[in-house]
C-alpha positions in Angstrom: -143.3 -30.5 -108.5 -143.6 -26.9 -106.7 -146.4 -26.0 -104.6 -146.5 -21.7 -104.4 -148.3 -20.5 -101.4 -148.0 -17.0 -99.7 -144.6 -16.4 -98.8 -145.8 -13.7 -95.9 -147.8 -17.0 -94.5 -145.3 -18.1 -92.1 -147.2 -20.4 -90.6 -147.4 -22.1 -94.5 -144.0 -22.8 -94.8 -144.1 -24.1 -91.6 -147.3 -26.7 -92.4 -145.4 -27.7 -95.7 -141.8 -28.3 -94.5 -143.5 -30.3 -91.7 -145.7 -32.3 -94.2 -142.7 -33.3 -96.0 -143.0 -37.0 -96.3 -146.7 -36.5 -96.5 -146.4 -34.8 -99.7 -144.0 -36.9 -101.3 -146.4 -40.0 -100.6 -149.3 -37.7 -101.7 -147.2 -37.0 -105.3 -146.5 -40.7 -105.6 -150.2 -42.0 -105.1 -151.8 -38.8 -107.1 -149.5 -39.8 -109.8 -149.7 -43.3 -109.7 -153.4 -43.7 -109.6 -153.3 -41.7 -112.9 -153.6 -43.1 -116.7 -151.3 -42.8 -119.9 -154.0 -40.9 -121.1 -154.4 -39.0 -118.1 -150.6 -37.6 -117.7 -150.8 -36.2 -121.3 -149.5 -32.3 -121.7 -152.6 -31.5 -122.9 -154.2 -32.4 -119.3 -151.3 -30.5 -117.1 -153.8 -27.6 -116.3 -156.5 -30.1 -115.1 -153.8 -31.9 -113.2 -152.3 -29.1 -111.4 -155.9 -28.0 -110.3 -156.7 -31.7 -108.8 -153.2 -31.5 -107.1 -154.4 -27.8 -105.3 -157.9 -28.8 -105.1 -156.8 -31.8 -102.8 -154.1 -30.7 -100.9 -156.0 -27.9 -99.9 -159.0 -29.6 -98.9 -157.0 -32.7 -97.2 -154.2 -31.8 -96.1 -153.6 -28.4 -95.1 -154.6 -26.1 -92.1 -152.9 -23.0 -92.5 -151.1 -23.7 -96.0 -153.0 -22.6 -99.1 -151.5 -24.3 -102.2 -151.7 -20.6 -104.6 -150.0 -22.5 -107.8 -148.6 -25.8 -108.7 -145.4 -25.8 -111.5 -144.6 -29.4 -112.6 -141.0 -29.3 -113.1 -140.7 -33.5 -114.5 -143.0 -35.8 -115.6 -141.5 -38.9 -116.6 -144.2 -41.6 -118.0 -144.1 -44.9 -118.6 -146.9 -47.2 -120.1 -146.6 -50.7 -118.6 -147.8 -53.8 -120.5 -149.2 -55.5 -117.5 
């Protein structure tokens, strides 16, 4: 995944290389709480918007998530 902010923000890519291991837990939770049905193509935009909505209301200061690009999306139905 690739969060776009404004690259004149300096003090964004500050916040987000800082936040690191933040993010990756956030990406592994978001994704994680998140159904079959839920991580279909069809629902990318929908997901991308939840991803920005929440990062930029939790967990950013000065960083403004602009875009998010999914770049893999590898799911897995369990039969639990």
């Amino acid at each position: 995944m690739n969060l776009g902010y404004d690259p004149k923000n300096t003090d964004a890519a500050s916040e987000l290389n800082g936040r690191k291991f933040e993010l990756q837990e956030f990406t592994r939770n978001f994704f994680s709480k998140k159904s079959v049905e839920e991580l279909q193509f069809r629902n990318e935009e929908r997901l991308k918007r939840e991803i920005m909505e929440e990062l930029n209301n939790r967990y950013f200061q000065t960083a403004k998530i602009l875009n998010v690009t999914i770049t893999t999306l590898s799911v897995m139905e369990s039969s639990f």
